[in-house]
C-alpha positions in Angstrom: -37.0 -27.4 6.9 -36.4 -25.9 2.9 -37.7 -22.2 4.3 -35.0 -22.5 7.0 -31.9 -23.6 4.7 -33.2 -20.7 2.1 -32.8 -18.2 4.7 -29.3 -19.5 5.7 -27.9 -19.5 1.7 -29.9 -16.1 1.3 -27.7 -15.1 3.7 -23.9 -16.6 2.6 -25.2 -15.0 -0.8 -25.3 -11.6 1.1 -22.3 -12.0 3.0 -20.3 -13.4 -0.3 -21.8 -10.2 -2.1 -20.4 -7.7 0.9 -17.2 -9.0 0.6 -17.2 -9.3 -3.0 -18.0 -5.7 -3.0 -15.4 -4.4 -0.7 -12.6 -5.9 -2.8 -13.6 -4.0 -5.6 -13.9 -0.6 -3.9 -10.6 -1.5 -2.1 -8.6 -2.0 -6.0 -10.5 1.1 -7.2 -9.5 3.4 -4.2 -5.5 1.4 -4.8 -5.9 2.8 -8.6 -7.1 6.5 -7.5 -4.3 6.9 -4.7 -1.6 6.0 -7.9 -3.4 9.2 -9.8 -0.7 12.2 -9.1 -3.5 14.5 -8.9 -5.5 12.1 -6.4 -3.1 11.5 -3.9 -3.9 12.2 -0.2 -0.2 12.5 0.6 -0.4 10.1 4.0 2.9 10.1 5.7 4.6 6.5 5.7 6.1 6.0 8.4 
């Protein structure tokens, strides 16, 4: 039924939104770690 199929996009909406979100804390955290006075200095190995 329509309620059941609203819940369902309601949901890929969310899920869409999440990951949507995570990119864009993922390229703001890549920007920050390129700042010399930012940098965590992680070891690559």
């Amino acid at each position: 039924d329509a309620r059941n199929a609203l819940r369902l996009e309601n949901a890929i909406v969310s899920m869409v939104t999440i990951g949507v979100i995570g990119l864009l804390l993922d390229r703001v955290m890549l920007k920050l770690e390129q700042v010399g006075s930012l940098r965590w200095h992680f070891e690559q190995k």
